[in-house]
Structures are given as structure tokens and as C-alpha cells.
C-alpha positions as CSV (number, residue, x, y, z in Angstrom):
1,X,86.7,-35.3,59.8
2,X,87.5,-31.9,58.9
3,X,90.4,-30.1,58.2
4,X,91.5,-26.5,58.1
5,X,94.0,-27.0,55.4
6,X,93.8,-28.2,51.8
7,X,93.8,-31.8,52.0
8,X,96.3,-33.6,49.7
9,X,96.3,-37.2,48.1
10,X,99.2,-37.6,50.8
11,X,96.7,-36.9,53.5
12,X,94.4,-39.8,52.2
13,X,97.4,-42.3,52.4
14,X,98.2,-41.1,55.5
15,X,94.7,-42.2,57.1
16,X,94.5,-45.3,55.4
17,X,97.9,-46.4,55.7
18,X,98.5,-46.6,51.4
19,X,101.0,-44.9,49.3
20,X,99.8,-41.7,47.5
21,X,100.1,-43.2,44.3
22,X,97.6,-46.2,45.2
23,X,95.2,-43.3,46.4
24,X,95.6,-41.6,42.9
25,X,95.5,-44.4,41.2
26,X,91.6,-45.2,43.0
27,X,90.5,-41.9,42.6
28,X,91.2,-42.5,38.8
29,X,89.3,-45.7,39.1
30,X,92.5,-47.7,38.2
31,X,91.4,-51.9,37.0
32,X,94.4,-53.0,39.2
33,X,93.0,-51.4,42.7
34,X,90.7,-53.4,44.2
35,X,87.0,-52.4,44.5
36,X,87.7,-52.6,48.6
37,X,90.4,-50.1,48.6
38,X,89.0,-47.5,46.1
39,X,85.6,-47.0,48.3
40,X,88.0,-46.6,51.1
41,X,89.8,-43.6,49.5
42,X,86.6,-42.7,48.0
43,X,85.0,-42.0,51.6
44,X,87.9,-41.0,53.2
45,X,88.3,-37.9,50.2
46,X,84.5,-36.9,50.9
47,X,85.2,-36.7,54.9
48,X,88.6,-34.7,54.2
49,X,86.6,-32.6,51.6
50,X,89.3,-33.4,49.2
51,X,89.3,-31.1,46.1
52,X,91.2,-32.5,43.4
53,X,93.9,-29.9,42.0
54,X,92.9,-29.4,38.3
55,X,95.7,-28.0,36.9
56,X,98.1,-30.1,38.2
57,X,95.9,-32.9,36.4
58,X,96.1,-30.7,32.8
59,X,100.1,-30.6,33.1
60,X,100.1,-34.4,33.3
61,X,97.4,-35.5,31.0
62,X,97.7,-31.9,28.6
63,X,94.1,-31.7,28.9
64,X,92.0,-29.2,31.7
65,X,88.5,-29.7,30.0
66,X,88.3,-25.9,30.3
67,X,87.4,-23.0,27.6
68,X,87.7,-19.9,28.0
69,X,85.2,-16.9,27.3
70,X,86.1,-13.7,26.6
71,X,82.3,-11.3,25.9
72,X,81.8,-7.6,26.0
73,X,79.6,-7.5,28.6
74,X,78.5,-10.4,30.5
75,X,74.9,-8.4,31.1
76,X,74.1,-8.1,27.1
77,X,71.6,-10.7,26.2
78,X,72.9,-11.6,23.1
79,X,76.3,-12.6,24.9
80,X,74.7,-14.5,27.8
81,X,72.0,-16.1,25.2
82,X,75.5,-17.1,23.3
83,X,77.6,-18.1,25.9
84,X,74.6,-20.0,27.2
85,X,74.5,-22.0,24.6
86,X,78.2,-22.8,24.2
87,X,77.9,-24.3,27.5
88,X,75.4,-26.6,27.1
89,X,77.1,-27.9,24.1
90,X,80.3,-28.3,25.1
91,X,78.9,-29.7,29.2
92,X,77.8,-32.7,27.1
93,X,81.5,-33.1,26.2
94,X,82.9,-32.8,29.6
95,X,84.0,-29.2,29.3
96,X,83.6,-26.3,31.7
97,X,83.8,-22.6,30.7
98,X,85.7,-19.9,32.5
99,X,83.8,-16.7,31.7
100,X,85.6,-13.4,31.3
101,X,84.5,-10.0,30.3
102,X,86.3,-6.9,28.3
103,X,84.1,-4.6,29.1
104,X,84.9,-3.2,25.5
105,X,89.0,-2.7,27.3
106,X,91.7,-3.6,25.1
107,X,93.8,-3.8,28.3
108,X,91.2,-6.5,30.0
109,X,90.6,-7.9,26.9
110,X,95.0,-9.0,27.1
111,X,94.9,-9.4,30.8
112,X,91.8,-12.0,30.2
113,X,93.9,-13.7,27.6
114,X,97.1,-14.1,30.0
115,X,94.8,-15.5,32.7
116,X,93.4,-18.2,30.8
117,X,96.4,-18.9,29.1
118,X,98.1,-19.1,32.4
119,X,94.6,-21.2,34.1
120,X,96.0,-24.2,31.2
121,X,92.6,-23.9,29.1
122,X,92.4,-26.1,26.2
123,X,91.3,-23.4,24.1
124,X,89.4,-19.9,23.8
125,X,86.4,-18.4,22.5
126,X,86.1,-14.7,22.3
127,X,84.3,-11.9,20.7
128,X,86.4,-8.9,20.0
129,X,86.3,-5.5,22.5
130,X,85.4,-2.3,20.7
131,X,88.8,-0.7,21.7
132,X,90.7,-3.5,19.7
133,X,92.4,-2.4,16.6
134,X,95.6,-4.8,17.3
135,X,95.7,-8.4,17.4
136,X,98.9,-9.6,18.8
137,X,97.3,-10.8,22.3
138,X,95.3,-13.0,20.1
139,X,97.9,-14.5,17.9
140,X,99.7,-15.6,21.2
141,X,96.8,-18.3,21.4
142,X,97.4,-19.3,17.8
143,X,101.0,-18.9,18.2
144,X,101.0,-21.7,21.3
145,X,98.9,-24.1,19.3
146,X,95.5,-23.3,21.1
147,X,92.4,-23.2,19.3
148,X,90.8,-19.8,19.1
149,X,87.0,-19.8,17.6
150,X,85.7,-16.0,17.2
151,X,82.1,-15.0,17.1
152,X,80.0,-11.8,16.1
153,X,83.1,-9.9,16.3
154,X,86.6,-10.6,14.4
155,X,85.9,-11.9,11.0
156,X,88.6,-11.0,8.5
157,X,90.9,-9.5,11.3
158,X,92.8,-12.6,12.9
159,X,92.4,-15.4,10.5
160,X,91.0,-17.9,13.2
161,X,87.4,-19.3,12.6
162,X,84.9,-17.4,13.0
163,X,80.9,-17.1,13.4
164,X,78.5,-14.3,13.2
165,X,75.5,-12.4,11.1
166,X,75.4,-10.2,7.9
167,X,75.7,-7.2,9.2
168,X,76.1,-5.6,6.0
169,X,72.8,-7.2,4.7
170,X,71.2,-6.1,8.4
171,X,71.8,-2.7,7.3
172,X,69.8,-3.4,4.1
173,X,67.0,-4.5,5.7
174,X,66.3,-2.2,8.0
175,X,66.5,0.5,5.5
176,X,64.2,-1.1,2.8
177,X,61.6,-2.2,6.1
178,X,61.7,1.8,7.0
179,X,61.5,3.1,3.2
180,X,58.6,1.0,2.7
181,X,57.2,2.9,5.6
182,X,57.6,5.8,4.0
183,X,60.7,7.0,5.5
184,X,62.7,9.3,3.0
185,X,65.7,10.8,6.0
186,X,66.9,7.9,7.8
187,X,69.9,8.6,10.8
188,X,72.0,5.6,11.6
189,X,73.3,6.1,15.3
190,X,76.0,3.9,14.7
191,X,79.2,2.0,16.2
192,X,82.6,2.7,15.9
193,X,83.7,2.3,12.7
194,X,87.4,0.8,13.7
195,X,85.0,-2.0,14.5
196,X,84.2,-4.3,11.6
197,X,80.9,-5.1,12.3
198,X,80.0,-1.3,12.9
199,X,81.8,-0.5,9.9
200,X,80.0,-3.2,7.7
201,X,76.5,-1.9,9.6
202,X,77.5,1.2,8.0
203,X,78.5,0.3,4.4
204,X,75.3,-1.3,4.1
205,X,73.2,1.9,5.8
206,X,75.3,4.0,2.8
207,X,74.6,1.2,0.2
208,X,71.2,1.1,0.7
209,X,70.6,5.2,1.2
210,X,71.6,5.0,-2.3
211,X,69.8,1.9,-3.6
212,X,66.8,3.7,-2.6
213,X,68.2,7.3,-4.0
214,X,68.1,9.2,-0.4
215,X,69.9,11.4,0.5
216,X,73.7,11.0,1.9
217,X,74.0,13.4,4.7
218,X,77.0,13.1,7.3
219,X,75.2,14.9,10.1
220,X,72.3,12.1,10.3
221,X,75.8,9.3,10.5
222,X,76.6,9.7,14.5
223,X,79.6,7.2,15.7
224,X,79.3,6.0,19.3
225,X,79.8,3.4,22.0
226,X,76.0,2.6,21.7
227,X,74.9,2.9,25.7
228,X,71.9,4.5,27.2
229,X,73.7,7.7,27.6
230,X,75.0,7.6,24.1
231,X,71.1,7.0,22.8
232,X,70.5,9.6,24.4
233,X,73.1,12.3,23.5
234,X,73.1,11.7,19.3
235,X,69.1,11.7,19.5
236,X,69.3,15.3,21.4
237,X,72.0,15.9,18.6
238,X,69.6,15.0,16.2
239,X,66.4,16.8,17.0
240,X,68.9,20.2,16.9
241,X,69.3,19.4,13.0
242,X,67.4,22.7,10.8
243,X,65.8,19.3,9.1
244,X,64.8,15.9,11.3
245,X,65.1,12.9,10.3
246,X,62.2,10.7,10.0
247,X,63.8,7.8,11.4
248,X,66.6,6.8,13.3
249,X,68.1,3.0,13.1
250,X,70.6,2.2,16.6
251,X,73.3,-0.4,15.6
252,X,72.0,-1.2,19.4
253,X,69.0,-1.7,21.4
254,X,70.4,-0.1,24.2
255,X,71.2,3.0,22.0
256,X,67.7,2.5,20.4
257,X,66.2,2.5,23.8
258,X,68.3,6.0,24.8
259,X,66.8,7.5,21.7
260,X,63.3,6.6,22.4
261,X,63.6,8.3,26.1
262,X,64.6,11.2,24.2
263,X,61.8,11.6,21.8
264,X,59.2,10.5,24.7
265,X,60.3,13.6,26.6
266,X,60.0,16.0,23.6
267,X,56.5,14.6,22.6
268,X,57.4,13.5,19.0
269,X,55.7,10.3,18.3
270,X,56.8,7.6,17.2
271,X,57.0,5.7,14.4
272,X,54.1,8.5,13.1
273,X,56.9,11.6,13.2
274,X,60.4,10.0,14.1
275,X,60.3,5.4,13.0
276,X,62.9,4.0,15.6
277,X,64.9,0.4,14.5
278,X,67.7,-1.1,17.1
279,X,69.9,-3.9,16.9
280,X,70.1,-7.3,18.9
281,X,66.4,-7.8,19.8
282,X,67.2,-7.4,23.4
283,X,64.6,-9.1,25.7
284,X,63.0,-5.2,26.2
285,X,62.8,-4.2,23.1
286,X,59.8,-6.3,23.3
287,X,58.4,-4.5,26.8
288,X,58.3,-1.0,26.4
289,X,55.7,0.8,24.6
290,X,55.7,1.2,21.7
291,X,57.8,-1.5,21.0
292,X,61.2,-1.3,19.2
293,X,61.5,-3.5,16.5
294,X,64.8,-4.8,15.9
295,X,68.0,-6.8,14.1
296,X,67.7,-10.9,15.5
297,X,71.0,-12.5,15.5
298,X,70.2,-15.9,15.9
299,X,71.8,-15.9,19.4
300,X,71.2,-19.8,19.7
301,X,72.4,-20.9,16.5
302,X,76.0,-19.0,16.6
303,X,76.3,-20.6,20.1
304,X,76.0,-24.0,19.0
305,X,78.0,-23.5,16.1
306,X,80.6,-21.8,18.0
307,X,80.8,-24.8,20.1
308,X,80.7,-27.8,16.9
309,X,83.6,-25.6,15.7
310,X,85.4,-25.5,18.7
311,X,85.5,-29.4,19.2
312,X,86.5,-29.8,16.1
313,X,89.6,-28.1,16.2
314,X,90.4,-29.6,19.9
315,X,89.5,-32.7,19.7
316,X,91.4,-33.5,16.2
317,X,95.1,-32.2,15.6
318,X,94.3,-33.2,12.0
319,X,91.6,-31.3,11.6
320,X,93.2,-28.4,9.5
321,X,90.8,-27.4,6.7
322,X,90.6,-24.0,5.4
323,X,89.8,-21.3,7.7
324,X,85.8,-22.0,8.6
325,X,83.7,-18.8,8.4
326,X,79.8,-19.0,9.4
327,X,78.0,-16.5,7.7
328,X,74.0,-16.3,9.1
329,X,71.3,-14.4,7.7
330,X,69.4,-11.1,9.8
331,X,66.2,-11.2,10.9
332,X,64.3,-8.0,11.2
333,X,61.4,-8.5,13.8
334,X,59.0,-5.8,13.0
335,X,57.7,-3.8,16.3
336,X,55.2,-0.9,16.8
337,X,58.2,1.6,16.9
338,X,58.4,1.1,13.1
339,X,55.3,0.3,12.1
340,X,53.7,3.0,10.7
341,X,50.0,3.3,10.2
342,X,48.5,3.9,6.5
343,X,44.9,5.3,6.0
């Protein structure tokens, strides 16, 4: 049987000559409906290709068994290795995600929000555009009761729990890892410093300029959005300095991998003339030659935590300890693109 329609418990009882609330009742496996009569609703939903309606079901039982997701950029690795990893966590507790993306917009990142508020989710996870500098969209989840569980981005700024990287201490790293290369006039093509993990990227790039006693100079400090393009553009900006730097660290690989074009097409080599870190160890960092080393934020760890977190606060009202904050530490994996060789 088919039908053009959407096919309603109603139309079950119809064909079988039940009430509605006996066909609801076998679709939910009910003790008091006989085995007979729930195989006969059972088959008679398959040939109606009945669809159950889910969010009437979450205004009756308060529950949709759906999160939300609201990433970046849904083609970043380290947000689909994330997300990834959410899912199959929380699929082994019956949930489904809804996947949304800013696309860095402040404006989609709000119209996300209303969407899954309005879909009934039973709670968000999110990881903060780079245009966000207010937070009243997101204390509208807190506000209704929902549980909200940040990642990478959004630490100190909404008071929610949250999980993510060092990326103070990344800084660190990569600038001991290139001084001990010999690196003595290291640019930091950097993020937007509105942004708290950009801004903590760059406290720790300054920190560690003078923990080593280099120099501080604001023209080798470029803020950006971190694209291709942007890569690009602050390495051109760069090479027009009276004095080069000798390295350049990307808060990201994408940026990382602009800059490398750049120094490709003006023949400077590298690590031997310009050392090159990025940020996110992005699946080509790997691939292209020479190889760009780069920041590893333990994309598989902050997923699963994400997710223990998040069924924590959903699954117990009670559960109201202080504020949980995941702090991981920042592995530098050490490429040919910083790797100088030493006679």
C-alpha cells in the first residue's frame, strides 16, 4: 500500500479497524496489547511507510533524544574529527545529533540556536563563531534549563562547561621547538584577538618571545581570519618587512598552508631560510612537501569528553557540581617545515 500523504496513527486504525490509541499503544510495545495485534499494526505501519512524528513524541514524554551541534565549519577536520566522536558516544545512548554550522556568523550562530531550540533538542553543544563577542543567544539555553557543553572555543565567557586545549601553553611550545632550531625573529600570523583562544595563542607567543629574550616586534603580530587567502596575504605582508622573519607560526593549518604557497613561489626555502609551524594538524599538513608540522588537539579525546559531560548534565537534574572545565595538554608533531638541518 502506498500513500501520497503522511500517514497518521489514525490511518493505521482505520485499516485495522482499532482505536488510535491501541495502535500507539503497539507501536510503543505496550504489555496489555496482545502480541497478535501489535504485529498487525507493526506491518500495517511498514506498508503505509508510517514515520513516527518525533516531536510530538518530545512534548509528551519531554525527551527528543536529539543534540544539537553548532561548529565553525563543518569541513575543518578538527570539527568533523570532534563531532565524530560525540556521535558515537552519545549513539550508544540513543541520541541523535542535529549538525549546524556558523560559518564564523554571529547571526547563524543565533539563528542555529532558535532552530534547535525550536526542533525540542534536549540540549546543545557548540563551539563559539569568531564574530561572537556577546553571549545572550547562549544564555537563552541556560536560561530554559537546557544543558549547554562548550568545546575549543568559550571557556571563561559563558560560564557553561567547557572542554578544550592550552592554547596558551601551545604558543609556548612552538616557540621553544623553533628557538631550539635556531630561530631568533618568529611572526605569529594569528587569530582575532576578540577570540579567547586567539587571544591566549597570543599571550603565550608574547610570553615566550620574552622567556627566550627576542625581540617584541608588532609588525611580525598579523591578526586575521586564518583562511588560505589570509595565509597568503600576511606572508606577502611579511616578505615586504626591511628585516624577515625567520619563521612564521599560523594559529591555523590552513593559514600555515597559504603561507607556504607564498614562500614556494618566491623560492625562499623552508625551514632552511623562513621555519613554518601551523595549528590543528589538519590531515594535509601531513601531505604536502615539505611537511608542516603542527599544534595536535587531541580531536578524539575532547569529543568523548564533550559527550561524558553532556550526559551528565542531561541525564541527572541533580547533577549540579561546580562548573566542569577540561583543560588538555598540546602536542607539537614535529614536520620537515620546521625541522631544520644542523651540520
Amino acid at each position: 500500500m502506498k500513500n501520497k500523504s503522511k500517514t497518521t496513527i489514525k490511518d493505521i486504525a482505520n485499516v485495522l479497524n482499532i482505536t488510535p490509541s491501541a495502535v500507539s499503544r503497539a507501536l510503543h510495545n505496550h504489555p496489555r496489547i496482545s502480541d497478535k495485534t501489535k504485529a498487525a499494526v507493526k506491518k500495517v505501519a511498514r506498508e503505509l511507510d508510517y514515520q513516527p512524528n518525533h516531536l510530538a513524541s518530545a512534548l509528551r514524554s519531554g525527551k527528543s533524544k536529539l543534540v544539537g551541534i553548532i561548529v565553525a565549519k563543518t569541513n575543518s577536520y578538527f570539527f568533523s574529527s570532534v563531532v565524530e566522536n560525540i556521535e558515537y558516544e552519545l549513539n550508544k545512548k540513543g541520541y541523535n545529533l542535529i549538525i549546524t554550522q556558523s560559518n564564523e556568523s554571529f547571526d547563524k550562530e543565533c539563528r542555529n540556536i532558535d532552530a534547535l531550540l525550536q526542533t525540542q533538542v534536549d540540549g546543545i553543544i557548540a563551539s563559539l563563531a569568531n564574530e561572537t563577542v556577546t553571549f545572550d543567544h547562549y544564555n537563552k539555553i541556560k536560561e530554559k534549563g537546557i544543558p549547554l557543553v562548550l568545546f575549543d572555543r568559550g571557556e571563561n565567557d559563558i560560564g557553561v562547561d567547557y572542554i578544550g586545549i592550552d592554547d596558551y601553553q601551545s604558543s609556548n611550545i612552538v616557540v621553544s621547538h623553533l628557538v631550539e632550531q635556531g630561530c631568533k625573529r618568529i611572526a605569529h600570523i594569528a587569530g582575532y584577538s576578540h577570540t579567547r583562544i586567539y587571544k591566549n595563542r597570543i599571550r603565550g607567543y608574547r610570553d615566550a618571545l620574552k622567556k627566550h629574550e627576542l625581540p617584541e616586534d608588532e609588525a611580525l603580530l598579523l591578526e586575521s581570519s586564518l583562511t588560505i587567502e589570509d595565509g597568503r596575504e600576511k606572508m606577502e605582508q611579511l616578505l615586504k618587512l626591511p628585516e624577515l622573519p625567520d619563521a612564521v607560526y599560523a594559529a591555523g593549518d590552513y593559514a600555515a598552508l597559504g603561507a607556504l604557497q607564498v614562500l614556494q613561489e618566491h623560492n625562499i626555502k623552508v625551514p632552511e631560510q623562513i621555519a613554518l609551524v601551523g595549528f590543528s594538524n589538519e590531515p594535509f599538513t601531513s601531505l604536502v612537501s615539505p611537511s608542516i608540522s603542527s599544534i595536535y588537539q587531541h580531536n578524539k579525546e575532547i569529543g568523548r569528553l564533550v559527550a561524558k559531560q553532556f550526559l551528565l548534565r542531561v541525564n541527572d537534574k541533580n547533577y549540579k557540581p561546580v562548573l566542569h572545565k577540561t583543560i588538555l595538554e598540546p602536542e607539537l608533531i614535529i614536520r620537515d617545515s620546521s625541522r631544520r638541518k644542523h651540520n
